[in-house]
C-alpha positions, 0 to 999 in steps of 0.5 A: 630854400637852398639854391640847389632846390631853385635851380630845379625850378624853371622860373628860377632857370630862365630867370638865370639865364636871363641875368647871363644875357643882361649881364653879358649886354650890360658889360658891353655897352655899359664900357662904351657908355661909361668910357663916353661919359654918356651916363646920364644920356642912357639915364634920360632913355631909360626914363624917357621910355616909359611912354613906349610902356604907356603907348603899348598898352594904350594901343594893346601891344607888348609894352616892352616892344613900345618901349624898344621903339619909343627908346630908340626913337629918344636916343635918335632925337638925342644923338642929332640934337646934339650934333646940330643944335645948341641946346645944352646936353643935360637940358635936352635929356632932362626935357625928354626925360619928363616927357616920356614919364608923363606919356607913359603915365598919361596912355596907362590911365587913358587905356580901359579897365583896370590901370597895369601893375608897374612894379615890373617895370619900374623895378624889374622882376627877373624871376617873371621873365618869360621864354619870348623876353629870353630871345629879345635878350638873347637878340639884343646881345647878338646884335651888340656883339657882332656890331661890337666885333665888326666895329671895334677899333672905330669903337675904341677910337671913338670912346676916348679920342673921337676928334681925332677919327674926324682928323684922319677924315673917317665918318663917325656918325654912322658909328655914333647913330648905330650905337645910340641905338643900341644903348637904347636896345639894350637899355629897355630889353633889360627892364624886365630885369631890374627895372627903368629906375634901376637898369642905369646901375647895371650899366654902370656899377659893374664897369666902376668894379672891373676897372678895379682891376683892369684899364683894358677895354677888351677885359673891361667888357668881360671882367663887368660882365661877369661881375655883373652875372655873379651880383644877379646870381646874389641877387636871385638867391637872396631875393628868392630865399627873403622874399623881396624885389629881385631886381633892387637886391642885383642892384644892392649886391652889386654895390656892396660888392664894389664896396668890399673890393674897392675897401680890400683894396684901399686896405691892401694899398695902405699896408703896402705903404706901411711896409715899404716905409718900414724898410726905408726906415730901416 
């Protein structure tokens, strides 16, 4: 099957528009979130929310929307704890890391009749999307946009010197709650797409390409979003044409593609230097 006849498909349509909208998110929040080291933060709300998934079917409502709030609820413990106690970063997230998975595994065997298939969710399934997990997307990508517009040079400051927004006696914490929350927000409206155990990737492997090229923050955001686009419509082709998970085959282009670039590149540096020796030589 050619992409030309998937396009016809709608599966494959909203599927499409679905990595545009996680991609866009993705590149985003995924620059702030590499730009403040925070990766393995994001890893541990990721993980951590798979005890919303658990709770909503416990409970018989959208196991994406537990997941939202219980993901929320995790990045909020995270952000205070580590403003007001002394318990280490790593160890914190490790704790409730655990936790989450072990709610989450406990409520879906509790919940009555048969357990849930979740593959989709540990993996993703991008070409299953529906309508409703287009505008929880299309909402989350508004709400980092516009609070990414409204914010942006608090934003900046923040990534790379927050000590010294606190010297200037501008207040971070509001910033630093909003955007705790957001991570989150984005985090789990993306599960659909490549899966808890995957979504880390698609926040962070995008940035590693477009710093390849850039060190601008603005660039960084639209040159990983669109990086993270082009893998997904990879990903979907080739996922769609062999038949196997959507959601690792993104993350698998993803990488070989910064493989590709980062080599080309390595290779263009070293004939360079061989040119250049050449003609000091000579």
């Amino acid at each position: 099957m050619g992409i030309i006849e998937l396009i016809t498909y709608k599966f494959f349509l909203k599927a499409l528009i679905a990595a545009l909208l996680a991609s866009t998110a993705c590149g985003i929040i995924g620059t702030y979130i590499v730009s403040r080291r925070i990766v393995f933060i994001s890893g541990g709300i990721s993980h951590a929310s798979f005890g919303g998934i658990g709770l909503g079917y416990y409970l018989g409502v959208d196991p994406v929307f537990g997941a939202a709030v219980f993901g929320v609820i995790v990045a909020l413990i995270v952000q205070f704890m580590n403003e007001h106690s002394s318990i280490r970063p790593d160890s914190l997230i490790g704790i409730l890391w655990s936790l989450g998975m072990a709610v989450g595994i406990i409520f879906i065997y509790l919940t009555p009749g048969y357990a849930p298939d979740l593959m989709s969710y540990l993996f993703g399934d991008i070409l299953t999307v529906t309508y409703y997990d287009i505008l929880v997307l299309s909402i989350t990508v508004l709400i980092t946009i516009f609070t990414f517009t409204v914010w942006y040079k608090k934003i900046l400051y923040i990534s790379f010197d927050e000590e010294f927004m606190k010297s200037q006696g501008i207040n971070t914490k509001i910033v630093n709650y909003v955007l705790i929350c957001i991570v989150a927000l984005v985090i789990v409206t993306c599960i659909r797409v490549v899966g808890i155990i995957l979504v880390i990737s698609l926040l962070t492997v995008p940035q590693a390409i477009a710093e390849l090229f850039t060190s601008n923050y603005k660039k960084l955001m639209i040159v990983s979003s669109l990086f993270g686009f082009f893998a997904s419509i990879i990903g979907l082709v080739v996922s769609s044409i062999l038949g196997i998970p959507s959601g690792a085959t993104i993350i698998f282009s993803l990488v070989i593609l910064f493989l590709l670039i980062k080599g080309i590149q390595s290779i263009r540096t070293k004939l360079r230097l061989k040119h250049n020796l050449g003609k000091s030589k000579s």
